[in-house]
C-alpha positions in Angstrom: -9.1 13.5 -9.5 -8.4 11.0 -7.1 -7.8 11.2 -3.7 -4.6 11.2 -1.8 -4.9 8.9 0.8 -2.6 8.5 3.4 -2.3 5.4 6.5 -0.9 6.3 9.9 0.2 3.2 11.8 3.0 2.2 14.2 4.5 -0.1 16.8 7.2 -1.2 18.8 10.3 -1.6 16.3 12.8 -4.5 16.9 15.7 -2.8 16.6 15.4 1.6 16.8 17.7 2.1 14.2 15.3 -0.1 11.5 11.9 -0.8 10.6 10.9 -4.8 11.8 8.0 -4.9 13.6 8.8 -6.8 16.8 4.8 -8.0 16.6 3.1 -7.6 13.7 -0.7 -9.0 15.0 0.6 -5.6 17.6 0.6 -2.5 15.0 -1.6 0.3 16.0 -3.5 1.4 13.0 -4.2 5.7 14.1 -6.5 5.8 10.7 -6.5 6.7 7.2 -6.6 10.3 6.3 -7.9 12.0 2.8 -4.2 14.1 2.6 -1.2 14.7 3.7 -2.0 17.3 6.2 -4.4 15.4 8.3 -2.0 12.3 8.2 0.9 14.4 9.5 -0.9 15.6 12.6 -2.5 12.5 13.2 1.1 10.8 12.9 3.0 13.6 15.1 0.0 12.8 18.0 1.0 9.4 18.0 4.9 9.5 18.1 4.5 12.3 20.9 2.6 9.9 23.2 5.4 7.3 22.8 8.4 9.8 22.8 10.1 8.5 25.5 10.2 4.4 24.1 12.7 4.5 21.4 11.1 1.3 20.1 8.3 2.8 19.4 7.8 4.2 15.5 4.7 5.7 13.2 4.8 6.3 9.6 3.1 7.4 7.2 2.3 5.4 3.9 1.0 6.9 0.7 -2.1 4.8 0.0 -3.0 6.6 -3.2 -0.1 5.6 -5.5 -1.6 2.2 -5.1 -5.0 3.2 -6.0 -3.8 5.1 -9.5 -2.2 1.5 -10.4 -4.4 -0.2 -9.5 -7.0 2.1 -11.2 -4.1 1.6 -14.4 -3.9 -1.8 -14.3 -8.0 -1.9 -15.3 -7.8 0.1 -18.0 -5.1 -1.3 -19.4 -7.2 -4.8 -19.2 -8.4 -5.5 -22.4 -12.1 -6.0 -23.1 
């Protein structure tokens, strides 16, 4: 089984209603996290210390469905 990994990272948004990074050498990577869970809380930390800048934004990305294709992709490579 593989696992679920999950990337926490944020920044200050160009416009509050979409996703464009106004700096993208400025994202502030909070960490990679083995599930869900662990993301989540990491992720609600973050966007409580910037409530009050509505620029600000933190997501959560599922790393793992680019592990199982990539993990696809090799064994579908023929030897």
């Amino acid at each position: 089984m593989s696992q679920r990994l999950h990337l926490v990272f944020g920044g200050e948004l160009t416009d509050p209603s979409g996703n464009t990074f106004r700096d993208v050498d400025d994202i502030d990577i909070i960490g990679m996290f083995p599930d869900y869970a662990s993301a989540y809380n990491a992720w609600k930390s973050a966007s409580q210390r910037t409530v009050d800048d509505a620029h600000m934004r933190y997501f959560i990305a599922h790393i793992h469905p680019l592990r199982e294709d990539e993990t696809e992709a090799t064994a579908e490579k023929p030897g």
